[in-house]
N, C-alpha and C positions, 0 to 999 in steps of 0.2 A: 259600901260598907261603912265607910266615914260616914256621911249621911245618917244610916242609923246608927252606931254610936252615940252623933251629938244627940238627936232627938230621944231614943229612948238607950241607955248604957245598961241598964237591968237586964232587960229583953237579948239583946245584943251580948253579953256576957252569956245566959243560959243555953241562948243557941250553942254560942262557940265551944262549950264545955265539952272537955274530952268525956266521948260516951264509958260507959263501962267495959271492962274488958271483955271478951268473947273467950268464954268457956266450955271446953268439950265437955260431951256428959257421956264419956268412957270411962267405966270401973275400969280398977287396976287391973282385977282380975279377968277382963275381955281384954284389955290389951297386953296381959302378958301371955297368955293362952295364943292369940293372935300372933304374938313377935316370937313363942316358941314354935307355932306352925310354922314358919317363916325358913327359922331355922332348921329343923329338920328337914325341909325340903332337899329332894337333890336336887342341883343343875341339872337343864335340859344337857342332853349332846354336843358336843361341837363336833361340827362336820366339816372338814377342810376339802375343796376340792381344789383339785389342782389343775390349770389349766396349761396345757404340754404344747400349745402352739404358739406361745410367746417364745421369738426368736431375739436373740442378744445379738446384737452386729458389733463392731469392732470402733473405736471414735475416728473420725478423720485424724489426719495428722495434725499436731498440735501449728505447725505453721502454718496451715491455713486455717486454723479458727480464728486470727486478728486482723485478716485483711479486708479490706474494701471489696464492696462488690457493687456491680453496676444494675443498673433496670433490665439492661440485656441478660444478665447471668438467671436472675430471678424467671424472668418470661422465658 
């Protein structure tokens, strides 16, 4: 990009030129028609299921959550 610069800066400046901005071509009145369907809409359902075979166990005793343990306890 140096390279062309030096040799040609004209050239080299039109390329770089910010393009035009990108414009939708939505009337207003499609897209407010649109964001009032939107609106009206209900939510689908929520369906909660609940699953009754998760069991809560109780924590170990808090003295033995800080102890060491060896390879033998693990295996």
């Amino acid at each position: 990009m140096c390279a062309f610069v030096k040799l040609d800066a004209l050239s080299f400046w039109r390329k770089c030129q910010p393009r035009a901005p990108i414009v939708d071509k939505i009337s207003v009145v499609t897209l407010l028609k649109g964001f009032c369907g939107l609106i009206n809409q209900s939510s689908p359902p929520i369906r909660l299921q609940t699953d009754h075979s998760a069991q809560v166990t109780l924590p170990p005793p808090s003295h033995t959550l800080n102890t060491d343990i060896t390879l033998v306890e693990v295996l």
